[in-house]
C-alpha positions in Angstrom: 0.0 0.0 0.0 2.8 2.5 1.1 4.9 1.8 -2.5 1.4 2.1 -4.3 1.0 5.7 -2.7 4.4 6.9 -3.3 3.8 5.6 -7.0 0.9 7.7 -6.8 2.4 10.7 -5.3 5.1 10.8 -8.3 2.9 10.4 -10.9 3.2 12.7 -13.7 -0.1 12.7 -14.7 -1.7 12.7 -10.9 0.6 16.3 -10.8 -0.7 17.4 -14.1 -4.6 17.2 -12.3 -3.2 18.7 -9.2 -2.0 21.6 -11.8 -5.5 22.2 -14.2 -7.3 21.9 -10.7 -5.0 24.4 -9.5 -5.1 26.7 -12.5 -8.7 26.8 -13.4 -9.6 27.4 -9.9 -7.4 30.2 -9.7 -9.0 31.7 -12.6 -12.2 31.0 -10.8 -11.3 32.9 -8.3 -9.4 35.6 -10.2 -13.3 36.6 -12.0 -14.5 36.4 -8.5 -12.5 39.0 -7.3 -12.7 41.1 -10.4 -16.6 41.4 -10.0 -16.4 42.2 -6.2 -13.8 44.6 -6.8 -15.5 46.2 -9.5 -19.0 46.2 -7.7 -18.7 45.4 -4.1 -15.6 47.6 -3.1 -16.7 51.2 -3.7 -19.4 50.7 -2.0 -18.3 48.6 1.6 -14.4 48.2 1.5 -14.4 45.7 4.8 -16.9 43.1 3.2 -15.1 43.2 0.2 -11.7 42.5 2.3 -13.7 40.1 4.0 -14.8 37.9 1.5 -11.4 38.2 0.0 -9.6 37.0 2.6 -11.6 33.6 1.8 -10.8 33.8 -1.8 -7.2 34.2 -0.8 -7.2 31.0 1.8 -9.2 29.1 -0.8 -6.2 30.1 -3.6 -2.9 29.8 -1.4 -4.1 26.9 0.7 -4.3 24.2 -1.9 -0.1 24.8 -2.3 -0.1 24.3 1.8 -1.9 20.9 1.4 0.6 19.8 -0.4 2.9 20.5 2.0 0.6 19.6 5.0 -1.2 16.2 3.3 0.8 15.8 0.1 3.9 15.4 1.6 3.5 15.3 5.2 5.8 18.3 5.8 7.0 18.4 9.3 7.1 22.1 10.6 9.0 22.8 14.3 7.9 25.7 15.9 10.2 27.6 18.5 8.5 30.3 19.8 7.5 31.7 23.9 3.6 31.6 25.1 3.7 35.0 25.0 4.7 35.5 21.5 2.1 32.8 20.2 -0.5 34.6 22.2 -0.4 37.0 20.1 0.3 35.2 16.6 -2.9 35.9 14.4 -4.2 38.6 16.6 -2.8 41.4 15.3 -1.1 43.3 12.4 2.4 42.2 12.2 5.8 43.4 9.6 7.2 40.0 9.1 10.6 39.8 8.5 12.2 36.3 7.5 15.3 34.9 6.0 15.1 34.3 2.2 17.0 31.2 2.2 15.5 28.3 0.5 13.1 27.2 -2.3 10.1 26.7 -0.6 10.6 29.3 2.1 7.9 31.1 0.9 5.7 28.1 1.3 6.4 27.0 4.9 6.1 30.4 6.1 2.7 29.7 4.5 2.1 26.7 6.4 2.7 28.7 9.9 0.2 31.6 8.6 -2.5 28.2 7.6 -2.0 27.0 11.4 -2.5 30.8 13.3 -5.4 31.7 10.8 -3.6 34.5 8.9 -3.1 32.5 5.5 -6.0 34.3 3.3 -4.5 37.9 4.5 -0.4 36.9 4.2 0.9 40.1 2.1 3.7 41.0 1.0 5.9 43.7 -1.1 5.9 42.9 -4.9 7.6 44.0 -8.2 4.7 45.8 -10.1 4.8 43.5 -13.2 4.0 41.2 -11.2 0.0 42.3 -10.5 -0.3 41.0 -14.6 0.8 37.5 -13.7 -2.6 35.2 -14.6 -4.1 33.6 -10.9 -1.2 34.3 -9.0 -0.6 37.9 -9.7 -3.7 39.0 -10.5 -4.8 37.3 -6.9 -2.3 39.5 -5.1 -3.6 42.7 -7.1 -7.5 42.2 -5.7 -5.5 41.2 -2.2 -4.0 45.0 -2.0 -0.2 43.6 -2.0 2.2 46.4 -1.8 4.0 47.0 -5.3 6.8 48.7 -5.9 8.8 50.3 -9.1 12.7 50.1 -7.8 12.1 54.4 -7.5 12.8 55.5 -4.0 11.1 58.4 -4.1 8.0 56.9 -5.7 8.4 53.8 -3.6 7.9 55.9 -0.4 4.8 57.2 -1.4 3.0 54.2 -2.5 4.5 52.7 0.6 2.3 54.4 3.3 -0.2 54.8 0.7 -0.7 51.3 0.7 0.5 50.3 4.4 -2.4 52.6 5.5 -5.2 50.8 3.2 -3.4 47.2 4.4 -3.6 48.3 8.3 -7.4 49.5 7.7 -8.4 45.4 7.2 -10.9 44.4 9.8 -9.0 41.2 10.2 -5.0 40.9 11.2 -2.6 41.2 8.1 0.9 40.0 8.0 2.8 41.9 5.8 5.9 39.6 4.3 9.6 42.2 4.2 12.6 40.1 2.8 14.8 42.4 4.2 17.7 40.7 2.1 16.0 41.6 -1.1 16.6 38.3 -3.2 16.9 34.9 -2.5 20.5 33.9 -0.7 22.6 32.1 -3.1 26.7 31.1 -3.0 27.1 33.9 -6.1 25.2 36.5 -4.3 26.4 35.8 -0.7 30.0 36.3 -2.0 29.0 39.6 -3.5 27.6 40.6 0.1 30.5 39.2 1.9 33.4 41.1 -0.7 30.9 44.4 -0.4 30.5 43.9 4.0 34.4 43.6 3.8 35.0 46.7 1.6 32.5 48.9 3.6 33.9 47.9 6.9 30.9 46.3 7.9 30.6 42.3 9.5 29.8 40.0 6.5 27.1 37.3 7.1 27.8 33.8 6.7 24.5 32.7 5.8 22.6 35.7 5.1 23.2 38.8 2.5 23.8 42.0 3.7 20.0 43.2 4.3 18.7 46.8 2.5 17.2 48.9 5.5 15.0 51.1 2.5 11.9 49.4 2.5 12.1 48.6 6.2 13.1 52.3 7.7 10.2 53.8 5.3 7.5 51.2 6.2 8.1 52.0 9.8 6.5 55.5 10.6 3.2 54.2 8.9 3.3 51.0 10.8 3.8 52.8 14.6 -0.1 53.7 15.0 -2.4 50.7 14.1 1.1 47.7 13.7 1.3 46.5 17.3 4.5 44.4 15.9 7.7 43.2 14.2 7.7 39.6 13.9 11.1 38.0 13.2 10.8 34.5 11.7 14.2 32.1 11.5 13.4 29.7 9.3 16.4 26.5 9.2 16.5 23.3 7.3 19.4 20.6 7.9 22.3 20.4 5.6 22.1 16.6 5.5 18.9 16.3 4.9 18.2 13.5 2.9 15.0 15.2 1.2 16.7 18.2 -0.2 13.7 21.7 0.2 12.2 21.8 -3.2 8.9 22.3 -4.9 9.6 19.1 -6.8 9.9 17.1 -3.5 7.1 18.3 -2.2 4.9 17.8 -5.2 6.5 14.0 -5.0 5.1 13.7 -1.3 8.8 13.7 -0.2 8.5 14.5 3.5 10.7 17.6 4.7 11.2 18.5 8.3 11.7 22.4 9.1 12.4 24.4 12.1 10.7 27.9 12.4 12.1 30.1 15.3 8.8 33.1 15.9 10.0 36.2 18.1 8.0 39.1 18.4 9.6 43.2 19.1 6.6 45.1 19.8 6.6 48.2 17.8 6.6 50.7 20.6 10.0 49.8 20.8 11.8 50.1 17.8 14.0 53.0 17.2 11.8 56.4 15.7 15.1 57.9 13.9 15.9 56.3 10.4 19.4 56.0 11.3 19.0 53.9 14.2 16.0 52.1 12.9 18.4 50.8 9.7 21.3 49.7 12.7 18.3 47.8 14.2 17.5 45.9 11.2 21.4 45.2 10.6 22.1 44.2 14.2 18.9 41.7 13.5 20.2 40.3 11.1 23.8 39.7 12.4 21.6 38.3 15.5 19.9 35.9 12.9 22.9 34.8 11.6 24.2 33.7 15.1 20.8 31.8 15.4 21.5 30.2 11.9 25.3 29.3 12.5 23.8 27.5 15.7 21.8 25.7 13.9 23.7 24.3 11.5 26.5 23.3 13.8 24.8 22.2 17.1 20.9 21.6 15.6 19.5 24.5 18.2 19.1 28.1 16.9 19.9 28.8 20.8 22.3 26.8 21.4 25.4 29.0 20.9 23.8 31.8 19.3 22.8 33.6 22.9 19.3 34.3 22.0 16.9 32.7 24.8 15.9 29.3 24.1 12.1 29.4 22.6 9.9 26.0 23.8 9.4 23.5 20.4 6.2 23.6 19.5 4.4 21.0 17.1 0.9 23.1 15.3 -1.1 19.9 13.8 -2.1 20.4 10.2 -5.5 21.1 9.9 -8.5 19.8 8.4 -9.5 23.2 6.5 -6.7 22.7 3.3 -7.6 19.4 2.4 -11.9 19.8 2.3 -10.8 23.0 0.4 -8.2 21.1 -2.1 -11.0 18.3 -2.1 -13.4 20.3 -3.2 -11.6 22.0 -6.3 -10.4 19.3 -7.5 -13.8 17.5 -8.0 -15.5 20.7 -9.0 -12.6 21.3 -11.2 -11.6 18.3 -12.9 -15.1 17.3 -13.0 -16.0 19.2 -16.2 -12.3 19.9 -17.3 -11.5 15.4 -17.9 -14.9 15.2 -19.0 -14.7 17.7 -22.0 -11.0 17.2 -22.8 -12.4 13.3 -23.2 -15.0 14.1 -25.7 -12.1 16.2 -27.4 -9.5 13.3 -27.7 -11.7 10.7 -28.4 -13.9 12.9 -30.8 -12.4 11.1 -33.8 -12.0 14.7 -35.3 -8.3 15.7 -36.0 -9.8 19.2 -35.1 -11.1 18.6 -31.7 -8.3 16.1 -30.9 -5.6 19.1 -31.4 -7.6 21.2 -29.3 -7.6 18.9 -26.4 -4.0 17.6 -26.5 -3.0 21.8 -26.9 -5.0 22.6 -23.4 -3.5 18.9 -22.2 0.1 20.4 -23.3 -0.9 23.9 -22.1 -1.6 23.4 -18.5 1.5 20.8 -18.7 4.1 24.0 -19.6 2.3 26.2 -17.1 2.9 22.9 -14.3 7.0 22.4 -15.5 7.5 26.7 -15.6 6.1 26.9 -11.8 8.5 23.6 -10.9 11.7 25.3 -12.7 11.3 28.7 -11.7 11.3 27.7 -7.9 14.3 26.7 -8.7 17.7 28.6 -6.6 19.5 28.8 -10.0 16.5 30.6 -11.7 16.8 33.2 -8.7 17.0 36.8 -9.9 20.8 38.2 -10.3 19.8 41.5 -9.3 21.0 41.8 -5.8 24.4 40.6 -7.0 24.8 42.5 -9.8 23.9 45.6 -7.4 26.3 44.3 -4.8 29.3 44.0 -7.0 28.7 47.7 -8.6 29.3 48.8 -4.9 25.6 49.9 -4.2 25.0 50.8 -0.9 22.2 47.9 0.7 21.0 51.3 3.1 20.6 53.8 -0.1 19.0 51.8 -2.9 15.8 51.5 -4.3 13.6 49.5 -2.5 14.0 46.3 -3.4 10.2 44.7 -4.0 10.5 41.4 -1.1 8.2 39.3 -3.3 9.9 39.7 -6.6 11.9 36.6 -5.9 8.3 35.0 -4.4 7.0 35.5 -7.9 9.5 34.1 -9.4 9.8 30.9 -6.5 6.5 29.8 -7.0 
């Protein structure tokens, strides 16, 4: 039974009705949005965030079953009672490492188990809002997105931080502080440009841009209660290396997530010393990740206090809501594309075998652009031109989360 299920888990053709399910249901939802968002938001802005925030879960949680159900993902959580007390209560900046494939998604999977998943947002390069499903999803969702212009970045900044921090429920809004995904190329960049600015290179994370974080802050004081730090660490020799294509083979992958919370209220109020915060952070992060790898504890030697492990059960909610799209979905989708194979017309038979093919590309482009060598060049490139990671443009934290999944 348990090789017939891992046959079944690594089926080509079981992943290809995990992906039309996927896509037409995100188009689904995509016209769903577009209507309320044409006729429901003028007129009563919290329903329409309301019900959007249900279009959202029903979207992003069908990738967490997969990591939840699919492939049994194990996800260790390290975080005080009094930080989890307030986890999903509130409005929280979210600042995390951007160090692995499926980051992204198991950050994801700790939104799904504190009830924040339909209203995760993030900052995102503005071509991005044209993407089909997934972009288009995050444009009706409000993300926040950004042209790589300072001075126009600032502006739709607490433009858009005010609109995000008027949601009637709690909003977690995602800042990769180091701009792009960590990669040997582009952590050698930030090490040679750390060394020539006389500041402490990181070993395992690049330099971070304070930009996006020191202008987000004044609009975040009065109605963000929070600054939440997430450490996210896999193993080294891990067997089951972090990818999308493991998961989507039902290859189990066990993650440790460290949660610590700095209430706003006590964050620097001068740009300069909010940027040192954020830079002091992350050389604190880096201790908690060099733990890691060498002892297994984030705490260990890293002389942050040790958080309590914490195991949040999957729940119940992503797979009824996978279930259901995938019957209402394939349903109609196998029965047509059927009647065009086996229509006997050359005609019809093209047409199915093109959408067959179609939704096939759409599946391997998702798989290979999650991929670390298909991560963007850009925060090398700007390292090893000497730019400044304090006096750049804003580097948009979900351009690389576009690209990921």
């Amino acid at each position: 039974m348990a090789g017939f299920l891992s046959m079944l888990k690594q089926s080509t053709l079981v992943h290809l009705c995990f992906a039309i399910s996927f896509f037409t249901s995100g188009l689904i939802i995509n016209t769903v949005q577009c209507i309320l968002y044409v006729g429901l938001k003028p007129f009563n802005k919290h329903l329409y965030r309301t019900i959007g925030y249900y279009l959202c879960y029903s979207f992003y949680s069908q990738l967490v079953f997969l990591a939840d159900w699919w492939s049994d993902t194990k996800l260790n959580v390290y975080a005080s009672d009094e930080d989890m007390k307030y986890c999903g209560t509130e409005h929280v900046l979210l600042l995390m490492n951007h160090t692995y494939e499926i980051d992204w998604l198991l950050g994801w999977m700790f939104c799904e188990k504190v009830r924040v998943l339909g209203n995760c947002k993030a900052y995102a390069k503005k071509v991005i809002q044209y993407i089909p499903t997934i972009g288009w999803a995050w444009k009706f969702a409000e993300f926040v997105f950004l042209e790589r212009s300072f001075e126009k970045d600032r502006e739709i900044i607490g433009r858009q931080i005010n609109e995000i921090l008027d949601y009637p429920d709690p909003v977690w809004l995602l800042l990769n502080a180091e701009g792009t995904r960590f990669t040997e190329q582009k952590h050698e960049a930030s090490v040679k440009f750390a060394q020539e600015k006389g500041m402490v290179p990181l070993k395992h994370h690049l330099i971070p841009r304070t930009k996006g974080f020191t202008a987000s802050l004044p609009f975040l004081r009065e109605k963000c209660p929070a600054v939440l730090d997430i450490q996210l660490g896999i193993s080294k020799d891990s067997k089951v290396k972090p990818t999308i294509f493991n998961i989507l083979n039902g290859k189990q992958i066990e993650a440790h997530l460290c949660v610590r919370r700095f209430p706003t209220e006590t964050l620097p109020e001068r740009e300069e010393d909010a940027a040192v915060w954020l830079q002091d952070l992350f050389r604190e992060k880096d201790r908690m990740q060099d733990s890691f790898h060498r002892t297994g504890s984030f705490f260990t030697d890293s002389g942050v206090a040790e958080r309590p492990k914490l195991q949040l059960h999957r729940r119940p909610t992503t797979l009824v809501n996978t279930a259901f799209w995938v019957v209402a979905t394939l349903t109609p989708m196998l029965y047509y594309l059927v009647m065009l194979l086996f229509s006997g017309e050359i005609l019809y038979f093209s047409i199915g075998a093109g959408i067959l093919f179609a939704f096939y590309m759409l599946m391997v482009k998702a798989i290979g652009m999650s991929k670390i060598s298909k991560a963007s060049s850009y925060g090398a490139e700007k390292l090893k031109n000497g730019h400044s990671p304090t006096h750049e443009s804003v580097e948009p934290t979900a351009a690389e989360s576009s690209k990921d999944k």
